[in-house]
C-alpha positions in Angstrom: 0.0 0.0 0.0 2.5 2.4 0.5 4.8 1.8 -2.3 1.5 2.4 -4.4 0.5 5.5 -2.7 4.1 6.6 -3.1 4.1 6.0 -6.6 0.8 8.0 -7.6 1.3 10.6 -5.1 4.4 10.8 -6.8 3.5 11.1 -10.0 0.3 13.5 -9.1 3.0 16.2 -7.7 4.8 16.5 -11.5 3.1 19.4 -12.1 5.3 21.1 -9.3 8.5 19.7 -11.1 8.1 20.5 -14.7 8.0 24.6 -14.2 11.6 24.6 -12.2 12.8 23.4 -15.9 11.9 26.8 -17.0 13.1 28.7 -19.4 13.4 25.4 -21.1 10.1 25.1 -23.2 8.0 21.5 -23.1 9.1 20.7 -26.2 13.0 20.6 -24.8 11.9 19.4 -21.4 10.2 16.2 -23.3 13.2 15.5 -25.4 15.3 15.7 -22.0 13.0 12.9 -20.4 13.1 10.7 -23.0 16.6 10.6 -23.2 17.6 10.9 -19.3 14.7 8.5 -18.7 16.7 5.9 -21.0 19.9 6.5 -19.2 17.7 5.9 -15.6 16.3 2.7 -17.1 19.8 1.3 -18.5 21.2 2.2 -14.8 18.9 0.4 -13.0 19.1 -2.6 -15.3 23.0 -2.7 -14.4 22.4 -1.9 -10.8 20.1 -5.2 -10.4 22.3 -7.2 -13.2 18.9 -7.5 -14.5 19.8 -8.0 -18.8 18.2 -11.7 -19.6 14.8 -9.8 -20.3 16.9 -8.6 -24.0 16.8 -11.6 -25.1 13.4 -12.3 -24.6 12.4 -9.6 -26.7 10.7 -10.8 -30.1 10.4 -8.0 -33.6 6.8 -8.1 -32.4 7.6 -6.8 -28.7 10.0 -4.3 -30.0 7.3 -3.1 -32.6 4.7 -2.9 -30.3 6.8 -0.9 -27.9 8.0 1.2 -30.6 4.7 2.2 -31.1 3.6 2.9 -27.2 6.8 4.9 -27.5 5.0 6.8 -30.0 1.9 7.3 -28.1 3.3 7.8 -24.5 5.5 10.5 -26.1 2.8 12.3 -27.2 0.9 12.0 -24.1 4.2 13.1 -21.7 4.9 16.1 -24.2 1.1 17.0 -23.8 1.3 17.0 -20.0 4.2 19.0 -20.1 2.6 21.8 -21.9 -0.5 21.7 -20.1 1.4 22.3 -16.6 3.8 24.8 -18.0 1.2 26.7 -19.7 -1.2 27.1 -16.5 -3.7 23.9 -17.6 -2.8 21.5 -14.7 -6.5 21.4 -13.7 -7.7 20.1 -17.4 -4.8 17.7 -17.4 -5.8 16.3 -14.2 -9.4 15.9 -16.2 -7.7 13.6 -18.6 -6.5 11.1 -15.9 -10.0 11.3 -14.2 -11.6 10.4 -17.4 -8.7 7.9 -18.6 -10.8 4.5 -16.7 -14.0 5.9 -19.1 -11.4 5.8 -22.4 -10.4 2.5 -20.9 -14.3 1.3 -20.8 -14.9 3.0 -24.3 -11.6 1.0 -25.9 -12.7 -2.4 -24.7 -15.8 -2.0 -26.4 -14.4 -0.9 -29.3 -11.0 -3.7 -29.6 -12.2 -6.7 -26.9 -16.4 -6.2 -28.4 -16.9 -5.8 -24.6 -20.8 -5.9 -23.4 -21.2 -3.0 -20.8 -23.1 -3.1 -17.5 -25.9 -1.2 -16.8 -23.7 0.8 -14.4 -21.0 1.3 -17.1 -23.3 2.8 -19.4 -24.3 5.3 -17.0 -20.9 5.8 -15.9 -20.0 6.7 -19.7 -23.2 8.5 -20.1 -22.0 11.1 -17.3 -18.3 11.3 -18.9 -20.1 12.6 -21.7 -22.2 14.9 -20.3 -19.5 16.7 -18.5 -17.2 16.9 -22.2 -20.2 18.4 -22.8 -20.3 20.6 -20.4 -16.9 21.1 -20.4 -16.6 21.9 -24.0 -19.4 24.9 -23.5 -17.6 26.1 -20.2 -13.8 26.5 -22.4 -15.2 27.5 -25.9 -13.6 24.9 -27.2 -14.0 20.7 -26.9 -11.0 19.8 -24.0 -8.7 18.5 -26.0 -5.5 18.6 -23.7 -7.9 16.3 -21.3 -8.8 14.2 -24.4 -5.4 14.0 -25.5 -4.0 12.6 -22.6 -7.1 10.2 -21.7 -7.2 8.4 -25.3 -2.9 8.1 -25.5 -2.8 7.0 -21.9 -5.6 4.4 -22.8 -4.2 3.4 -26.2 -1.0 3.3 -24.3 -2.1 0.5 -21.4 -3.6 -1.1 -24.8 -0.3 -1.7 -26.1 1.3 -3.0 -22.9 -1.4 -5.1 -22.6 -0.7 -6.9 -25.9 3.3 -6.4 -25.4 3.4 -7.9 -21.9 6.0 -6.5 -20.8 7.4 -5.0 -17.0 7.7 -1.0 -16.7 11.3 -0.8 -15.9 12.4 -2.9 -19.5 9.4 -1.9 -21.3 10.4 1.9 -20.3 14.2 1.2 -21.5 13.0 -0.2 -24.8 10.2 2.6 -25.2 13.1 5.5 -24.6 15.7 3.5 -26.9 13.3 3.9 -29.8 12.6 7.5 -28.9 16.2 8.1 -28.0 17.6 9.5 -31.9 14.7 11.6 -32.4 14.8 13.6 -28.7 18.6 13.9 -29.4 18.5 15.3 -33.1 15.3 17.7 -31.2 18.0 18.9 -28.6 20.7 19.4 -30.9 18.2 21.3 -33.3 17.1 23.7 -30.3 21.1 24.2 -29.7 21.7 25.2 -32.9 19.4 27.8 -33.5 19.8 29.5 -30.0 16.2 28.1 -28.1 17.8 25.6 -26.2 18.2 25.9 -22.0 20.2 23.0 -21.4 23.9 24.6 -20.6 22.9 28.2 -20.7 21.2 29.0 -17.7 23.2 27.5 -14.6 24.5 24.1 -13.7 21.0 23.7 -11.4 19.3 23.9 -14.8 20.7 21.3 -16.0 20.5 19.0 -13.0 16.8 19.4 -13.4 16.5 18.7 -16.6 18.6 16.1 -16.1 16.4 14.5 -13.2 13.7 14.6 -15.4 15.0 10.6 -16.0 15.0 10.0 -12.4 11.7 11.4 -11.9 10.2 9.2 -14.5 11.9 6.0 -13.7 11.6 5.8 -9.6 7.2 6.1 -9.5 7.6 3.1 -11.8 10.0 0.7 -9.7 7.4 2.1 -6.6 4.7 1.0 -8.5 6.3 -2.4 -9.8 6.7 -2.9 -5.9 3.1 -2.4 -5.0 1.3 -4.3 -8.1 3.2 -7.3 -6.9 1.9 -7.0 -3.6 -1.3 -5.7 -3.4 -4.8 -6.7 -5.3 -5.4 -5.0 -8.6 -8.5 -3.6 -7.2 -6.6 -1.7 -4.9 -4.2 -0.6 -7.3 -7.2 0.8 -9.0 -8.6 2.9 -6.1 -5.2 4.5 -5.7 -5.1 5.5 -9.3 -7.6 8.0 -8.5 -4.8 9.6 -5.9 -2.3 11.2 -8.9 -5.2 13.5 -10.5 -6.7 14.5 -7.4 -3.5 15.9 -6.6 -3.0 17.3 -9.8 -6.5 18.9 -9.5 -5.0 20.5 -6.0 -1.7 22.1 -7.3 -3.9 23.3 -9.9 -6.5 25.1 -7.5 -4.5 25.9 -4.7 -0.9 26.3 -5.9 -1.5 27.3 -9.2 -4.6 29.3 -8.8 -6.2 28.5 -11.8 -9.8 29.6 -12.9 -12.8 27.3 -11.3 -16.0 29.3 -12.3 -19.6 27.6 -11.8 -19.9 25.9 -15.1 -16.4 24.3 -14.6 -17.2 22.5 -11.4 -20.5 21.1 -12.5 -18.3 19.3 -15.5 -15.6 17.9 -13.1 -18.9 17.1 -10.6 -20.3 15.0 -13.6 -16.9 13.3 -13.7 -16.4 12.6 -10.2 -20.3 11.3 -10.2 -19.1 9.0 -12.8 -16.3 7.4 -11.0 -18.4 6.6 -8.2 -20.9 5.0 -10.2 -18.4 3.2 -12.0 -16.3 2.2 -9.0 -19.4 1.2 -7.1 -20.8 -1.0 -10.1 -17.1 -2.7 -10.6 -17.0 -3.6 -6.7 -20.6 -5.3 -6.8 -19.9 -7.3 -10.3 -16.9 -8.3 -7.7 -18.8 -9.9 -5.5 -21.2 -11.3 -7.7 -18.4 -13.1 -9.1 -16.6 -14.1 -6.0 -20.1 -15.3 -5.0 -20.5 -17.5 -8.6 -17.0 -19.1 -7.7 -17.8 -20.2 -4.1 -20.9 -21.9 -5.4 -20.0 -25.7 -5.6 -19.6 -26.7 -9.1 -23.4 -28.2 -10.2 -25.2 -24.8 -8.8 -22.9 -22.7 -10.5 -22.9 -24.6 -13.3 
């Protein structure tokens, strides 16, 4: 338990780490983390002597994760530019309304049949994009953006079946020539930060790798150890954070209309946590049965 609620409370206070990189924009802090988050994941491979996974890994694996590199890339250069730009609270939206993507995708891939409770759970997601959309002028899309790539994303791990620590070394490794051509681009024509503003600078940007890479060994610890279903409830802790720094740090706008479509959301969760815990115990009930009655 606390490995996992070190590993989301981690991960929901990154929106007070990304704006000490400043004045390096999100587009250099993301090529940073990918590259300082490869050099994390090949020390900690060395550090546990931990290298027979490499030969494990098929052309299908490494495509696969080539591809989630693709997506979480997107997703992490998303985030960045929400918190550096003042839009923690709609990125914290995006990971409130990721288990709805989740629902949506296994519909759509695995031909899933939804509950009655998951419809309605879906049905208030929708409402409050709705509501949402009216309150901004404009649909949500940084929320959107980060809900469908971190869903796609857990997709493609699904299929890859692979752990975080090797799957985040590979994932990095195929992102690793693009962030570096990125970097030296922004060097060359005078935008970049790295090595021009202090040696704390580039610590920072430097930790962005360490950053990345300790949540996940925290959470590796905890998924081991704990139910899923618990894993699942503390999921919930990184966005209400988010949705904290965002209010009370950042002081971002929360007019009327805004809190009725996060209200919807958070009305949605409860149904849908509250519908996933009795199909639970339906099922734990079905499996005590002996094997005639439950046949």
């Amino acid at each position: 338990m606390l490995y996992g609620i070190a590993a989301y409370g981690l991960w929901g206070l990154f929106p007070l780490y990304w704006p000490l990189l400043k004045p390096a924009g999100p587009v250099e802090i993301l090529a940073h983390r990918i590259m300082w988050s490869l050099a994390a994941a090949l020390v900690l491979c060395a550090a546990l002597r931990h290298w027979s996974w490499v030969r494990a890994l098929t052309r299908r694996r490494v495509l696969l994760l080539s591809v989630a590199a693709l997506v979480i890339s997107a997703n992490w250069g998303t985030y960045i530019y929400a918190v550096n730009t003042g839009q923690t609270i709609e990125a914290s939206l995006g990971y409130f309304i990721n288990p709805l993507i989740s629902i949506l995708l296994g519909v759509a891939v695995f031909r899933e049949r939804l509950r009655a409770g998951q419809w309605t759970a879906v049905g208030l997601g929708a409402a409050a994009v709705a509501v949402l959309t009216a309150d901004y002028g404009r649909l949500p899309w940084i929320a959107l953006v980060l809900a469908c790539s971190f869903g796609v994303y857990g997709l493609i791990k699904k299929y890859a079946n692979t752990p975080s620590v090797e799957s985040l070394a590979v994932e990095t490794a195929a992102m690793f020539a693009p962030a570096f051509v990125l970097a030296l681009v922004l060097e060359a024509d005078g935008s970049a930060a790295f090595g021009h503003h202090g040696l704390g600078n580039m610590v920072l940007l430097a930790g962005a790798g360490v950053v990345t890479a300790i949540p996940l060994l925290l959470f590796n610890a905890s998924a081991t150890r704990i139910p899923l279903s618990v894993v699942g409830m503390l999921q919930y802790l990184a966005p209400v954070l988010q949705f904290l720094i965002g209010l009370l740090v950042q002081h971002e706008d929360m007019p009327a209309s805004r809190w009725i479509g996060f209200l919807l959301v958070w009305a949605a969760l409860v149904v849908l946590t509250v519908d996933g815990m009795s199909a639970g115990r339906r099922t734990r009930r079905t499996l005590r049965r002996p094997a005639p009655e439950a046949a």
